[in-house]
Steps between C-alpha positions, in 0.01 A plus 500: 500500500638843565220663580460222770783512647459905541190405698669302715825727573255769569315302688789389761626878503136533614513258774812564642423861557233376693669229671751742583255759721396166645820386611608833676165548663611138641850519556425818676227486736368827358262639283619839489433689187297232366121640446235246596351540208787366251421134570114575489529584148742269401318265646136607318701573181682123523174300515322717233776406303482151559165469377562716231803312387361150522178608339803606198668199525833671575667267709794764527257764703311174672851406693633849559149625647443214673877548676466861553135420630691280755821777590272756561255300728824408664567849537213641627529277752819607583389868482235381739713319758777735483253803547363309805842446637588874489209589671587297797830585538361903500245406734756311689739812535173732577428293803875453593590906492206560715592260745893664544 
């Protein structure tokens, strides 16, 4: 029972790290100093997990991976839109300085 519940208190330190890079990327309209790459691999590392986990049978892993599959999808989207967004705004200000 111990050693279960260990799993799981790691496991939500886990995901609200995550969460937590999520919600600023959100709350902030900005990516900066986020690398592109961070919700790649948590991304690739979440689903290997999944599989690995349910082929284990530890539910535990099965939940957390599947949640931090789902945050860092969210993320990357984020990183995606917000990278987007940035680059309009520059574009935006290149086009509006030339025209002064």
């Amino acid at each position: 029972m111990m050693v279960e519940a260990i799993g799981w208190a790691s496991a939500l330190i886990l995901l609200l790290t995550v969460s937590s890079q999520v919600w600023k990327q959100w709350r902030s309209k900005a990516s900066t100093g986020v690398s592109k790459w961070l919700f790649i691999g948590q991304i690739s590392a979440s689903f290997g997990f999944v599989i690995y986990s349910f082929a284990v049978e530890n539910w535990v892993f099965v939940l957390t991976n599947l949640l931090l599959l789902f945050a860092s999808v969210l993320g990357q989207y984020l990183y995606l839109q917000n990278k987007h967004a940035e680059q309009k705004k520059t574009q935006a200000g290149h086009k509006k300085s030339r025209s002064a």
